[in-house]
C-alpha positions as semicolon CSV with decimal commas, in nm:
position;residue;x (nm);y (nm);z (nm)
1;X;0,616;-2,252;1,451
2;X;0,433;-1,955;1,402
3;X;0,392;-1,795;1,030
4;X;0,230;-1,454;0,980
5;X;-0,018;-1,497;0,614
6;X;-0,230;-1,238;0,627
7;X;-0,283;-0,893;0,822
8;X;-0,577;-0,674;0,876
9;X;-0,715;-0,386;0,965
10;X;-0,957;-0,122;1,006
11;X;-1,363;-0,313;0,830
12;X;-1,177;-0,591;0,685
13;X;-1,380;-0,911;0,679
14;X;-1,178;-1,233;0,775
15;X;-1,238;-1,620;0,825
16;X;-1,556;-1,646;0,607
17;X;-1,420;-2,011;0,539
18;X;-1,482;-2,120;0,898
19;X;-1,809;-2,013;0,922
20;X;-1,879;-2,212;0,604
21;X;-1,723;-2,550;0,689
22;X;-1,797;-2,526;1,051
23;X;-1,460;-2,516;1,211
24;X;-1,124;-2,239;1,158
25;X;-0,798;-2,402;1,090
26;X;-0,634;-2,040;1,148
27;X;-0,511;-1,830;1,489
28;X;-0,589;-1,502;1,479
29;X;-0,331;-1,248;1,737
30;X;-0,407;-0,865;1,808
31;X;-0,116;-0,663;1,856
32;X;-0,335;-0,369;2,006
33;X;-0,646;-0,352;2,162
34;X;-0,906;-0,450;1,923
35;X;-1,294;-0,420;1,906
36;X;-1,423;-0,719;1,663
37;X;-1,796;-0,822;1,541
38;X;-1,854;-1,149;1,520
39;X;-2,137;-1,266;1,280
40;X;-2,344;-1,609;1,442
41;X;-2,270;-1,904;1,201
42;X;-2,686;-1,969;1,141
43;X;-2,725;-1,556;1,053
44;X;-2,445;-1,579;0,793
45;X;-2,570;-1,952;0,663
46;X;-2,923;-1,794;0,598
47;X;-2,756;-1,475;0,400
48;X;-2,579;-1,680;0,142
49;X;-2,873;-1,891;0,103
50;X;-3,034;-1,586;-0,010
51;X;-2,779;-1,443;-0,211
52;X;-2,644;-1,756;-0,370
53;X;-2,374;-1,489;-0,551
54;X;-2,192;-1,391;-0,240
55;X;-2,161;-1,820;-0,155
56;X;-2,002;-1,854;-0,470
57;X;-1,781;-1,566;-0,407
58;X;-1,635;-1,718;-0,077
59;X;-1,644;-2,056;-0,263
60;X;-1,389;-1,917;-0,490
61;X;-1,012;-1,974;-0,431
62;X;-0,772;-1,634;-0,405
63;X;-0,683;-1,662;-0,766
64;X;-1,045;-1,683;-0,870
65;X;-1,131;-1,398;-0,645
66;X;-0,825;-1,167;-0,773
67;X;-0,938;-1,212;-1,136
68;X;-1,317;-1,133;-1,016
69;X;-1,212;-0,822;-0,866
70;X;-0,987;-0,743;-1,212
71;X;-1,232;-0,796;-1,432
72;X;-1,487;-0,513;-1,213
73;X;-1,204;-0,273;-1,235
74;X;-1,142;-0,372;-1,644
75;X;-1,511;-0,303;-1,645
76;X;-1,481;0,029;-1,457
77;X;-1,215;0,090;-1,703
78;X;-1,369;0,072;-2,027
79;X;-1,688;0,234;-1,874
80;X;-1,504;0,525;-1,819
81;X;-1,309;0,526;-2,150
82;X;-1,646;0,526;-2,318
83;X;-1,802;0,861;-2,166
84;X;-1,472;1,013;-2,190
85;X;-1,413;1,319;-2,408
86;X;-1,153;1,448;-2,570
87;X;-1,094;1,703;-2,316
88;X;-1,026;1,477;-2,088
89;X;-0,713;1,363;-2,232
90;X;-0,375;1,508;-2,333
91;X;-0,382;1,747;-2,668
92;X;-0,083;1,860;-2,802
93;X;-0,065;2,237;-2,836
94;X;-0,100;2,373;-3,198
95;X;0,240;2,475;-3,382
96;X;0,197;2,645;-3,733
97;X;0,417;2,748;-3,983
98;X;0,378;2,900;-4,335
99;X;0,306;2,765;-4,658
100;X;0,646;2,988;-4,784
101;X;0,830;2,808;-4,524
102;X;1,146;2,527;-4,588
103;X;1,099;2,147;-4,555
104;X;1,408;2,220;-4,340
105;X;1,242;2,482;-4,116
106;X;0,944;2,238;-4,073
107;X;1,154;1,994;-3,946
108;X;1,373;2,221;-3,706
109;X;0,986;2,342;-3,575
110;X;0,917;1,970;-3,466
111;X;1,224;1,919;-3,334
112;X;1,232;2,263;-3,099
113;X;0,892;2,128;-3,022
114;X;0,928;1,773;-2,968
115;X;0,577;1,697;-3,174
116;X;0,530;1,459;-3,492
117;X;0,313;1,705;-3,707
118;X;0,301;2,055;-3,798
119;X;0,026;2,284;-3,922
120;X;0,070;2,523;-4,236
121;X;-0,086;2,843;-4,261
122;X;-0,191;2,902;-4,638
123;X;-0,426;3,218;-4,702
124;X;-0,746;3,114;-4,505
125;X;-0,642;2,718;-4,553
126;X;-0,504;2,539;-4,270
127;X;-0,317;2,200;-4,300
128;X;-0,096;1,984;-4,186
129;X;0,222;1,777;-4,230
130;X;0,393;1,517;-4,027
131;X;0,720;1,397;-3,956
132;X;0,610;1,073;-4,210
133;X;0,565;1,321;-4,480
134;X;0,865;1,468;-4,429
135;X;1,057;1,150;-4,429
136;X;0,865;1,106;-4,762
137;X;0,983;1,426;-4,936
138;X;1,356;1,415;-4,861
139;X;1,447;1,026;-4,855
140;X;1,225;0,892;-5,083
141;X;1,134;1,140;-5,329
142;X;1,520;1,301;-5,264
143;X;1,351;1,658;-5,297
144;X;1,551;1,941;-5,189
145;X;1,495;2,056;-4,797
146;X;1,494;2,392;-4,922
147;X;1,164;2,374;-5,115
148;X;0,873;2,530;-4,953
149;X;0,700;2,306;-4,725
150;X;0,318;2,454;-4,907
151;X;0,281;2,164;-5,131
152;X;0,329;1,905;-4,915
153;X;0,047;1,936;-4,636
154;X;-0,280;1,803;-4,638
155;X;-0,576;2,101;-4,613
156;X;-0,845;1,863;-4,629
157;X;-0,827;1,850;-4,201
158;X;-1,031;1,563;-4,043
159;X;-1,118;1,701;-3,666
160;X;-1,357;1,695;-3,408
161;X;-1,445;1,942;-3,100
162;X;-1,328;1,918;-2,785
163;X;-1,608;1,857;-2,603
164;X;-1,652;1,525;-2,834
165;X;-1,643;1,175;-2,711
166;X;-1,333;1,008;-2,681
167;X;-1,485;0,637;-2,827
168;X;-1,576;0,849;-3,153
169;X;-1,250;0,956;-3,214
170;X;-1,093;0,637;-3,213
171;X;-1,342;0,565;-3,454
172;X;-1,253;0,842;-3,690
173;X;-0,941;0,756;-3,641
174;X;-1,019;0,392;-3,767
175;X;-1,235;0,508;-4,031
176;X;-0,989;0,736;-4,193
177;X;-0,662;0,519;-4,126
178;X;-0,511;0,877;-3,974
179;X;-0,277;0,862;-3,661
180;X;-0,397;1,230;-3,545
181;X;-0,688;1,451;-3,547
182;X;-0,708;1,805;-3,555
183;X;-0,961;1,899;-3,242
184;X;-1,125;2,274;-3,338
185;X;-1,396;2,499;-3,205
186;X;-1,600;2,642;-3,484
187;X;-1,245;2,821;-3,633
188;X;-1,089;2,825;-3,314
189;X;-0,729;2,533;-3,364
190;X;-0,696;2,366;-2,947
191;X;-0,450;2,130;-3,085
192;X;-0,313;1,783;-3,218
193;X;-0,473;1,455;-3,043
194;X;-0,244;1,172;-3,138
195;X;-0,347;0,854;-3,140
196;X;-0,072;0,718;-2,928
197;X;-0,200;0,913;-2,671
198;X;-0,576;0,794;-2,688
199;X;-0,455;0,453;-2,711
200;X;-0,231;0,513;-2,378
201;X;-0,558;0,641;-2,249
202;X;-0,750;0,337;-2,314
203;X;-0,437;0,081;-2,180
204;X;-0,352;0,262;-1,878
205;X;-0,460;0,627;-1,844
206;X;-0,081;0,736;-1,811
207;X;-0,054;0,962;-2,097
208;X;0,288;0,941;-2,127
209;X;0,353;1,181;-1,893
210;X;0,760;1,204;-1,898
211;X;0,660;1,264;-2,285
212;X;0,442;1,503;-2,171
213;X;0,670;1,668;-1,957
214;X;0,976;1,689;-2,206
215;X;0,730;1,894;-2,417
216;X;0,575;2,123;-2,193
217;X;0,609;2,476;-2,304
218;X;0,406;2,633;-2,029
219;X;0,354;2,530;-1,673
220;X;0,011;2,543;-1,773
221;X;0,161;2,191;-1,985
222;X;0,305;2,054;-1,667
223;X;-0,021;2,111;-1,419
224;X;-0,179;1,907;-1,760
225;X;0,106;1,620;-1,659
226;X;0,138;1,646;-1,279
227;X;-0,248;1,622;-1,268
228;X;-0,224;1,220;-1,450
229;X;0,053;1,113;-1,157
230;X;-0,305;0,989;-0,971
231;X;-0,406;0,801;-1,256
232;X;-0,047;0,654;-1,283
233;X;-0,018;0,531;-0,918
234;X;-0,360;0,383;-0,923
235;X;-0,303;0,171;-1,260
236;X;0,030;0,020;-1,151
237;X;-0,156;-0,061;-0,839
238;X;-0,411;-0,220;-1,010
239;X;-0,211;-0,426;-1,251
240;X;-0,003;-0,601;-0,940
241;X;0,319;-0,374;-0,984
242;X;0,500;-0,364;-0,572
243;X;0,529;-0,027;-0,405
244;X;0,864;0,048;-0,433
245;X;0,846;0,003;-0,798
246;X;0,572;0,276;-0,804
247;X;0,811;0,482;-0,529
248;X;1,070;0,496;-0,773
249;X;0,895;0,568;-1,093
250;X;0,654;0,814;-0,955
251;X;0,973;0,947;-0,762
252;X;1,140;1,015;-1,124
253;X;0,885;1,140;-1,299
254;X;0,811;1,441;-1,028
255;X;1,177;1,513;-1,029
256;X;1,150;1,523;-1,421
257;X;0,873;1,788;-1,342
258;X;1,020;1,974;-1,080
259;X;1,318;1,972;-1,315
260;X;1,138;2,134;-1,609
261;X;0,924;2,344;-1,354
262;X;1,255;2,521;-1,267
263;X;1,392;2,548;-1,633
264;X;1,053;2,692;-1,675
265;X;1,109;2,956;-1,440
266;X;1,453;3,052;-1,376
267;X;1,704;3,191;-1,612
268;X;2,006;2,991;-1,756
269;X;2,239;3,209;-1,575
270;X;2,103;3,097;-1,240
271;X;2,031;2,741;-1,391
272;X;2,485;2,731;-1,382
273;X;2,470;2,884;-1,080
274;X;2,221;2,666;-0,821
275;X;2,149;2,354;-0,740
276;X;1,733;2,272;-0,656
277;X;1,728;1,988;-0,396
278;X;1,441;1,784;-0,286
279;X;1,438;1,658;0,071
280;X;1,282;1,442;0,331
281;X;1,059;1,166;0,166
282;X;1,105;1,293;-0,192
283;X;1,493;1,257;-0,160
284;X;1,484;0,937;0,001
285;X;1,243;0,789;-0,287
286;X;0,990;0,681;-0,043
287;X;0,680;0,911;-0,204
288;X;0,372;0,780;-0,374
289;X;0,098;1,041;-0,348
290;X;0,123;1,369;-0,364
291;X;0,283;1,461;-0,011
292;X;0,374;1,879;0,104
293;X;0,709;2,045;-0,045
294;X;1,042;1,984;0,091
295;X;1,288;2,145;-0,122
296;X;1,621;2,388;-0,112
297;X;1,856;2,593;-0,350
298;X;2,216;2,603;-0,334
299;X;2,410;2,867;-0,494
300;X;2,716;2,892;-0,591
301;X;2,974;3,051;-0,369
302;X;2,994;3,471;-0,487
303;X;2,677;3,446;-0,700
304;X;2,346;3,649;-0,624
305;X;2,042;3,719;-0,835
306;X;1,871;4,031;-0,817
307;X;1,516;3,856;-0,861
308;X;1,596;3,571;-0,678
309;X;1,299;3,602;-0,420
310;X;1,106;3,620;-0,704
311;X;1,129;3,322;-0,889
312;X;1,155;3,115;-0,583
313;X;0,820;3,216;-0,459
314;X;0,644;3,185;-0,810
315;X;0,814;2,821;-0,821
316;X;0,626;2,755;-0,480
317;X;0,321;2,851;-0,526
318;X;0,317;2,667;-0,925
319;X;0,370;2,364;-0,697
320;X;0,043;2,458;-0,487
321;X;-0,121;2,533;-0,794
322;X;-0,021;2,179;-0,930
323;X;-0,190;1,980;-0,621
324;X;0,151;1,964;-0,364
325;X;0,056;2,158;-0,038
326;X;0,286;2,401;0,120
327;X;0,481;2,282;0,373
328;X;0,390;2,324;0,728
329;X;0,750;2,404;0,835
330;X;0,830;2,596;0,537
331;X;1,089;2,406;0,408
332;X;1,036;2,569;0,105
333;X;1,306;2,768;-0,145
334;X;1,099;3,011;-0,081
335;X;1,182;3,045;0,238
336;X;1,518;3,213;0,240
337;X;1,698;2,958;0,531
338;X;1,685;2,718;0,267
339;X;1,797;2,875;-0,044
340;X;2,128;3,001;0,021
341;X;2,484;2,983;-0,088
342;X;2,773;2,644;-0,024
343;X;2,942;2,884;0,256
344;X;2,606;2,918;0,391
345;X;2,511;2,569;0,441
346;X;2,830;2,459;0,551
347;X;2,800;2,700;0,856
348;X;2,456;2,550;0,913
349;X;2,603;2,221;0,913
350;X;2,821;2,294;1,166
351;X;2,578;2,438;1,410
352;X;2,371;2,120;1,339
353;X;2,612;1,866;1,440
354;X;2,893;2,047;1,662
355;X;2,614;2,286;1,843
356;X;2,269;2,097;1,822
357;X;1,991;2,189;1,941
358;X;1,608;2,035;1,928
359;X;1,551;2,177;1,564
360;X;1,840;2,129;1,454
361;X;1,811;1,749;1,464
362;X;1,479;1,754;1,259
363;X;1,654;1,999;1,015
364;X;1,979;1,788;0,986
365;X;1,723;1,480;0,892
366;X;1,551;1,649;0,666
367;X;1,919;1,781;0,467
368;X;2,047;1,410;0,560
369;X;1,835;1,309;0,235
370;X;1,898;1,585;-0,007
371;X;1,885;1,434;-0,360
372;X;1,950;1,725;-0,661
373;X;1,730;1,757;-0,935
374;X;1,830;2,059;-1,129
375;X;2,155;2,261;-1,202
376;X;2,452;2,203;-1,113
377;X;2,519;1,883;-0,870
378;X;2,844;1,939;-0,771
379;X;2,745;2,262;-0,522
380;X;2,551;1,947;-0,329
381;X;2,851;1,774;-0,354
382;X;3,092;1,998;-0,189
383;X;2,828;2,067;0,069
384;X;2,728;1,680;0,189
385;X;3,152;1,619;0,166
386;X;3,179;1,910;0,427
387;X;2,867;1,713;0,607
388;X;3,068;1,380;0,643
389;X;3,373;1,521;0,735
390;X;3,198;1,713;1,073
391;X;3,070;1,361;1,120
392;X;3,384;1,225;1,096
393;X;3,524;1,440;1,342
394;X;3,255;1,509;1,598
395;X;3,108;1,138;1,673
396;X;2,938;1,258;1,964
397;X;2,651;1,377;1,782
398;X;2,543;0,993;1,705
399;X;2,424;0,974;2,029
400;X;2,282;1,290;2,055
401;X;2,099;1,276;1,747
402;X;1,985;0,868;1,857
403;X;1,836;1,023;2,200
404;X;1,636;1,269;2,012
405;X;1,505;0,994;1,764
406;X;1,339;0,775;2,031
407;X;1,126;1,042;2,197
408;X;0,901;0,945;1,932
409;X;0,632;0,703;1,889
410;X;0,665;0,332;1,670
411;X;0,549;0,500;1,360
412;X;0,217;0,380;1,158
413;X;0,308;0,099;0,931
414;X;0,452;-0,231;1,000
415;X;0,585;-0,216;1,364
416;X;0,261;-0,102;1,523
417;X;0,198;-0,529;1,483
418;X;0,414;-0,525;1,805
419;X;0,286;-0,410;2,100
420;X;0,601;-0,369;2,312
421;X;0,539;-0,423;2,711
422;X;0,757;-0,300;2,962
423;X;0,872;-0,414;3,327
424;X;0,934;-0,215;3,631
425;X;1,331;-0,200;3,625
426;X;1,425;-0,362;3,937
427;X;1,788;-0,270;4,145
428;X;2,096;-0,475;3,917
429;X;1,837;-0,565;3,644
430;X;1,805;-0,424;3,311
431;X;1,495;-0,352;3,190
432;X;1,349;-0,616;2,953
433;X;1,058;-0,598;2,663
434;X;0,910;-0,849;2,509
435;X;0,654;-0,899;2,204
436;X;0,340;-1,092;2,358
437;X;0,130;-1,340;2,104
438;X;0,442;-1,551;1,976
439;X;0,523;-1,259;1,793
440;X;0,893;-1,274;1,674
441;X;1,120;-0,905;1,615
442;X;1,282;-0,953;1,268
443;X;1,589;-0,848;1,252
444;X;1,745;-0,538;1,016
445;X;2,106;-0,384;0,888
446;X;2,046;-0,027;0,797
447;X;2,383;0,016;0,634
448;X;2,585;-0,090;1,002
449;X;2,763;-0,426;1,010
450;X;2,763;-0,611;1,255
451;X;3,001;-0,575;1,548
452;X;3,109;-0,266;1,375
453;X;3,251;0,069;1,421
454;X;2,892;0,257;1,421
455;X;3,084;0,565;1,282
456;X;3,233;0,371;0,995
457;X;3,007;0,452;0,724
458;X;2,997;0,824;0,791
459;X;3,420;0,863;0,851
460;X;3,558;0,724;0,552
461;X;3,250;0,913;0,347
462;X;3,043;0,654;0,272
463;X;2,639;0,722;0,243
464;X;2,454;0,476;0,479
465;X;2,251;0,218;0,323
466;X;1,884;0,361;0,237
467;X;1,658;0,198;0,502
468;X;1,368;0,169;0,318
469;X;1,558;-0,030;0,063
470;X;1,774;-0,194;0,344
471;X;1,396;-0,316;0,473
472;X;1,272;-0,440;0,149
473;X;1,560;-0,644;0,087
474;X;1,525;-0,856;0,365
């Protein structure tokens, strides 16, 4: 019985053991036409003999080689933590208030702003007071929130400039026993660097970037935040975590941005009144790096904004401006086929499935996986119910829409490991394929039973199974 323990690809290296003992205890199968160098056993003998470091390396067992590899990137790690500066990482934006000010209004100021600290504006004296200090004051000392807040900063700031490394302020950090630094130019206040973010720095480079997001006040805050989503992926990668895990966390946290992108931008009246929608691979969960847009609006039924083109073309190109291309079909809100109102979509829905056509298919896929992310869910709702319902009633367009799906080509990935062959169809025969190389077709249920009405899912308003997930499972 054949079992499949290890694939490669494009410069990988395989069977070094073989050439070491002598003899290969392992088949290797193509499933395409392949062009392979083979080393001569004496050649690679005589190179390990001179580089006694690379023997021991193929001497080592998987685990050995794993935590080899680690410790490099652990290395690469710290080396980088150690010529960082403190513009490199995360610094939350300055918020001031005056030394007249209540304990009360302090605390409403951290609060609005979501920070630990504030800094107080006395004369030509700047300090600073914290949430601990505040805690302090009206539990401890039972003072009353209505005293001025003056008296209880600290003026005597410890800081450091921007273009400082980031090694030395953990130091100062350590030296002083403070949680935060004050990071100034000459007069000039950037901002607050808290420790929890240099330390999140050091562990993972992630800078808390849902906090991060929460607290943006700008969009100039969220290109800060969508900019780490690199660092992110490539840490979890590093530290073992599976693909889908990163999928669904990275898939979160741009929602969380696009969310706050769109609070950002559009007013609260049309915030009630629309529904932003990400599509294709961002609604389905299935993105990891930074891939082109694919998003809609929905409005509600009735409503209309005068400056609607507008904001939906600044909220485009802040999403170009924070590292997402523009996408090639302009599937884009602003593009106004895709930001219209629940009447509107309904009637594209039906020309989809009752009247398709070639683009409609691609455009009813792309809809198919419409996930909301900000405003008001329930104008998706109606829509998708109306969706299922044409389904429902108009079965025909299964077929249709399965025709127009295998035109294309096995996609990159996993199933390009099959190379499917095909016989002449002979008079009363059907035509047969088979995977050469004792490979073996596994066997998936994307949502269908088996033996089932194909239509069942879709009729009684069910969603179908995701099939990413629906793969993974198995």
């Amino acid at each position: 019985m054949w079992c499949v323990i290890a694939l490669y690809g494009a410069e990988d290296v395989f069977d070094a053991g073989a050439l070491l003992e002598g003899t290969g205890i392992h088949s290797f199968v193509v499933g395409k036409p392949t062009h392979c160098l083979q080393m001569p056993r004496p050649v690679f003998l005589q190179v390990i003999q001179n580089h006694p470091s690379l023997a021991a390396f193929y001497n080592q067992k998987i685990s050995q080689r794993l935590a080899t590899l680690r410790e490099i990137d652990d290395r690469q790690e710290l080396a980088t933590f150690t010529i960082a500066r403190i513009q490199d990482v995360y610094i939350h934006p300055p918020v001031f208030v005056t030394a007249e000010a209540s304990i009360h209004e302090a605390a409403l100021a951290m609060k609005t702003h979501k920070i630990n600290s504030v800094l107080v504006q006395y004369g030509d004296e700047v300090g600073i007071v914290t949430a601990t200090d505040l805690r302090e004051a009206a539990i401890i000392q039972r003072r009353s929130v209505d005293e001025a807040i003056g008296p209880l900063a600290t003026y005597d700031l410890i800081g450091m400039e921007p273009g400082d490394f980031l090694f030395n302020a953990l130091l100062r950090m350590t030296h002083h026993n403070v949680n935060r630094l004050v990071i100034r130019d000459s007069k000039t206040i950037h901002g607050i660097l808290e420790q929890i973010d240099l330390l999140s720095y050091l562990s993972n480079h992630s800078h808390l970037i849902a906090l991060q997001i929460d607290r943006a006040r700008s969009q100039e805050d969220l290109k800060w935040a969508s900019h780490d989503l690199v660092n992110v992926i490539r840490d979890l990668h590093n530290k073992g975590i599976k693909i889908r895990y990163i999928m669904q966390l990275v898939s979160e946290l741009n929602k969380k941005l696009l969310r706050k992108l769109f609070a950002l931008i559009a007013p609260p009246e049309l915030l009630e009144n629309a529904c932003l929608l990400v599509l294709g691979s961002e609604g389905r969960e299935e993105q990891v790096l930074k891939t082109d847009q694919d998003n809609a609006l929905i409005l509600r039924d009735g409503f209309s904004y005068p400056d609607l083109e507008r904001i939906t073309h600044e909220f485009t190109e802040s999403l170009i401006d924070f590292g997402y291309p523009r996408c090639p079909g302009n599937i884009m809100v602003s593009n106004p086929y895709w930001s219209k109102s629940v009447a509107a979509f309904k009637d594209e829905l039906f020309q989809w499935i009752v009247h398709p056509t070639h683009d409609s298919f691609l455009q009813f896929a792309i809809f198919f996986d419409a996930t909301a992310v900000a405003g008001d869910e329930n104008l998706l709702r109606h829509v998708k119910d109306h969706m299922y319902r044409l389904l429902g009633d108009h079965r025909s367009f299964y077929s249709q829409f399965a025709k127009s799906t295998v035109a294309f080509e096995t996609p990159l990935g996993f199933f390009t490991n099959f190379v499917v062959e095909k016989k002449p169809r002979r008079a009363g025969h059907q035509e047969r394929r088979h995977f050469p190389h004792r490979s073996r077709c596994p066997q998936f249920g994307l949502g269908i039973p088996a033996a089932a009405d194909p239509y069942r899912g879709p009729h009684h308003g069910l969603k179908p199974a995701q099939p990413v997930q629906a793969l993974l499972r198995r």
